[in-house]
N, C-alpha and C positions, 0 to 999 in steps of 0.2 A: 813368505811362508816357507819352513824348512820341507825340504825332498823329502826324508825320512822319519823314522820314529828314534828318537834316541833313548837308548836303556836307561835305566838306574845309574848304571856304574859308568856311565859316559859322563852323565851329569854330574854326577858325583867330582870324577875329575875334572870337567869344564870349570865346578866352582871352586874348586881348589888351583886350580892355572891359574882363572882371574885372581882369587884372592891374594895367591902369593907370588906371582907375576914369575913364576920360575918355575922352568919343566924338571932342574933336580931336586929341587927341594918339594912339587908335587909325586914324584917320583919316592920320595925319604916318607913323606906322611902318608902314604896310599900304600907304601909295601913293596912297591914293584920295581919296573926296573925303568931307567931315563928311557931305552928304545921303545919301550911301552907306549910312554908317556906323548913320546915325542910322532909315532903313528897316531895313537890316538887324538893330539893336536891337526893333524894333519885330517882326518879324518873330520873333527869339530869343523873346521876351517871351510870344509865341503859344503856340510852340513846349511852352517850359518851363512857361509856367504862374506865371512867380513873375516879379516887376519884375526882376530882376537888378544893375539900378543904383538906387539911391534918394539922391535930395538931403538931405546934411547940411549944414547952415549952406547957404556959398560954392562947396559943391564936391559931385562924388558919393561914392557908396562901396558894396560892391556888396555885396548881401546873404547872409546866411548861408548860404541855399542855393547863393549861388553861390562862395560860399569852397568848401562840400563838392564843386563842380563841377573846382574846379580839378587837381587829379591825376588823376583821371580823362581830364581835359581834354588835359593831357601824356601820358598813354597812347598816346592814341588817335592825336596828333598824332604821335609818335613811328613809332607802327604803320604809320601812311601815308607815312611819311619811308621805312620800311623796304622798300616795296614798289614805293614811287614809284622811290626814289634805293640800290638796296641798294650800290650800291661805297661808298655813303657813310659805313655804319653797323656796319659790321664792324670790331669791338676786339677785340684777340687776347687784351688783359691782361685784359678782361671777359667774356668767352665762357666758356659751359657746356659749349658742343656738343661732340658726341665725331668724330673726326677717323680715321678707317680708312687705312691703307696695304699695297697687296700687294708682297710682295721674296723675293725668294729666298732659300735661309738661307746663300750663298757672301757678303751682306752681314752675317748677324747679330754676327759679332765687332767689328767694326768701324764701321762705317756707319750702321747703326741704332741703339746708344749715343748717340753723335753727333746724332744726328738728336732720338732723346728727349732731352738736355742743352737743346739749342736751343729745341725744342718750350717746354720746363716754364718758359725761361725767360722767352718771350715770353706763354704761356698757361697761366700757372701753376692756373686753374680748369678745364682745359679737357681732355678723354680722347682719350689717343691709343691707336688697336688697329691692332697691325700681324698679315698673315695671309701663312701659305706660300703662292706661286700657284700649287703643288701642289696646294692642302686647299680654293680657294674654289668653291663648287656652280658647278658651269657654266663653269669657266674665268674666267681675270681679266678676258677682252672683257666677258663676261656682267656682273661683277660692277662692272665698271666705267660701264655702261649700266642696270643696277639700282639703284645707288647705294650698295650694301653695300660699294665701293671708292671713295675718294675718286681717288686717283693709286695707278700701278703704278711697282717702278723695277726695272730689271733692264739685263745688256746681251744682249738680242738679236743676232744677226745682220742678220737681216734681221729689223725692224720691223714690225707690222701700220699697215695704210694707212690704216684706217680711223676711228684715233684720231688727236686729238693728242699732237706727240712734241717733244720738249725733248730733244735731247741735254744731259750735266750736265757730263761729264767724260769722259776717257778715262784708260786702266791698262794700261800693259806688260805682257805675260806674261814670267813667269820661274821659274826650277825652286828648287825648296822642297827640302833635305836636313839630315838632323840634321849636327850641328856637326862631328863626328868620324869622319864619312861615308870610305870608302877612298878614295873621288876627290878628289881634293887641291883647291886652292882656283885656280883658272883653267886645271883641264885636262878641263874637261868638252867633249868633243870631240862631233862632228857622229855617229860615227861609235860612242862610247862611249854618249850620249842612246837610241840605234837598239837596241841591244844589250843594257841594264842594262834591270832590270824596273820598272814602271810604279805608281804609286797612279792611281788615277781615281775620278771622284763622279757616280753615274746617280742624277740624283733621281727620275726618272720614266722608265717604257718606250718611250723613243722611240726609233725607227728610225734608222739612219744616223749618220753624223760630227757630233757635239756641236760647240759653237762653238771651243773649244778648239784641237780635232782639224781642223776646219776651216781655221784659221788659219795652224797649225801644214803642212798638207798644200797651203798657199798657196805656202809657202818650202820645201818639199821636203822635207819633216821628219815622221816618224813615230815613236809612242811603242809602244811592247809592254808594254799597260796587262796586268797579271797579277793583280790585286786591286781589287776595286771597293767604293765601301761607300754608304748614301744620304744623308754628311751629312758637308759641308765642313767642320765643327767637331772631329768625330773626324779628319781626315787628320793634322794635326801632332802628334799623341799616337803614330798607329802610324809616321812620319816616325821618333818618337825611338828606337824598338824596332828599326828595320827597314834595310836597305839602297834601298830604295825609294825612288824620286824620284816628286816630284808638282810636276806643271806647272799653276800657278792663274796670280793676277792679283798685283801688286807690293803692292797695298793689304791683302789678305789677308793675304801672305806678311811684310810687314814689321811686321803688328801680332803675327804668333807668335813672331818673331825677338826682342820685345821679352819676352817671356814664358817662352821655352822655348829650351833648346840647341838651335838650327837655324840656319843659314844660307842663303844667296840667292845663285843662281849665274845668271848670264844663258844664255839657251838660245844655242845654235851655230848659229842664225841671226837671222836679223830679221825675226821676224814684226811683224804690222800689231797696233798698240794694238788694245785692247778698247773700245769704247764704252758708258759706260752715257748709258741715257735714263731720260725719265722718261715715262708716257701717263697719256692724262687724255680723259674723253670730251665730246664739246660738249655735252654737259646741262648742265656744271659749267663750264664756259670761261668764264664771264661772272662766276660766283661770289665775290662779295669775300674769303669764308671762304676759296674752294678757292685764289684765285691767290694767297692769304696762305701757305699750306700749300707751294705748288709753288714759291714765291720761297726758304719755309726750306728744303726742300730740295734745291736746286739752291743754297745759297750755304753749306750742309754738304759737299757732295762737292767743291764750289770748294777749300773749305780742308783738305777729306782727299786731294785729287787733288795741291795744293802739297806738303802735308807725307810724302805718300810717293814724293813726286819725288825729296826731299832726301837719302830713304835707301841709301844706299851700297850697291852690288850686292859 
């Protein structure tokens, strides 16, 4: 058991002696000077208990004990790299760590696919958990200040202030109806929207105009929502059964059109895009792991915000 504690930069040089079994050329890679090198061998030598270098012939070479020193020796240097310099040491394709996300389930069809594809490819060791920000104790602020959330993505209306916030993308609203709908295909009127009856999705009891409704009541526009259910997954299944119109986002609505007889009418006005963001709390802001996390997803909704631009209304 060594007497003392030995710094960084002791170590640093101990593993430089043994590896290159010469006090002037650790001396040449470290900067300093051979009488440097050659106390602070001296000083190792206390420490350890054992010579660490010994003269063969013309030269040294360092002894057994200190061959077994050496991975140990990269541990430890490693560790302090970690703590010292962490933006430096974060590998995606070498990472264990498991990785949390909170989202809504108006992303699960589309978005978060995407998101694990990306994920596995960059961190193919590595666990991703994604969580409703209906189901996390305490809300997603909580959970994002606990650290049981790495990032939230959702689109808000109005954002909380107190995190950080990444817009990723924005999404059109548009009306979702199965293919064979009575309203024919460019005659959904201002006045037909007002009239015909409504899908809508209450994930939770909140009071007041949803964002949706909100937007919608921006450009003068109201729905006579008549059936409500808790989960944006179920709405294009009773779309195909139903007369029912349902107003989402163009990203949800063009990935069921790929799947199911429905089609995409544009609403009879123009409301203001959706925004999604993404929040993240300053505990993690500095985090190489998390700003690895928050890059992949923010350059997934890049490329699902292009590709449901392209889709034909």
């Amino acid at each position: 058991m060594y007497k003392q504690v030995i710094d960084s930069h002791l170590l640093k040089i101990l593993h430089t002696l043994i590896t290159e079994s010469s006090v002037s050329r650790t001396a040449a890679l470290l900067g300093v000077s051979q009488p440097t090198i050659s106390v602070a061998l001296r000083k190792l030598r206390t420490l350890t208990g054992d010579p660490l270098l010994v003269r063969s012939g013309s030269r040294m070479v360092p002894t057994s004990h200190a061959i077994t020193l050496v991975e140990p020796l990269v541990q430890a240097l490693s560790g302090i790299t970690a703590v010292l310099n962490p933006t430096a040491t974060f590998d995606p394709a070498t990472t264990r760590r498991t990785f949390r996300i909170g989202s809504p389930d108006y992303l699960d069809v589309f978005f978060l696919p995407a998101v694990v594809d990306a994920f596995k490819h960059e961190a193919p060791g590595a666990r991703l958990e994604f969580q409703h920000l209906m189901t996390v104790d305490g809300g997603y602020e909580h959970g994002l200040e606990s650290g049981t959330l790495d990032v939230v993505v959702g689109n808000w209306s109005t954002p909380p202030e107190n995190l950080h916030i990444q817009p990723l993308c924005k999404d059109d609203m548009v009306c979702l109806m199965r293919e064979d709908h009575p309203i024919q295909p460019g005659n959904l009127t201002s006045a037909i929207y007002q009239e015909v009856e409504h899908l809508g999705v209450t994930t939770h009891h909140a009071r007041g105009l949803g964002t949706i409704d909100l937007e919608l009541a921006r450009s003068g526009l109201s729905r006579n929502v008549t059936t409500t259910m808790p989960y944006f997954g179920l709405a294009p299944y009773v779309l195909m059964r139903t007369n029912l119109l349902f107003t989402t986002t163009r990203g949800l609505a063009a990935h069921f059109c790929t799947l199911l007889p429905l089609r995409i009418e544009p609403i009879p006005c123009v409301p203001q895009a959706l925004t999604y963001y993404q929040l993240w709390h300053d505990r993690t802001h500095r985090s190489a792991s998390a700003i690895w996390l928050r890059r992949l997803v923010a350059r997934v909704a890049k490329s699902l915000a292009s590709a449901s631009a392209d889709t034909p209304t």
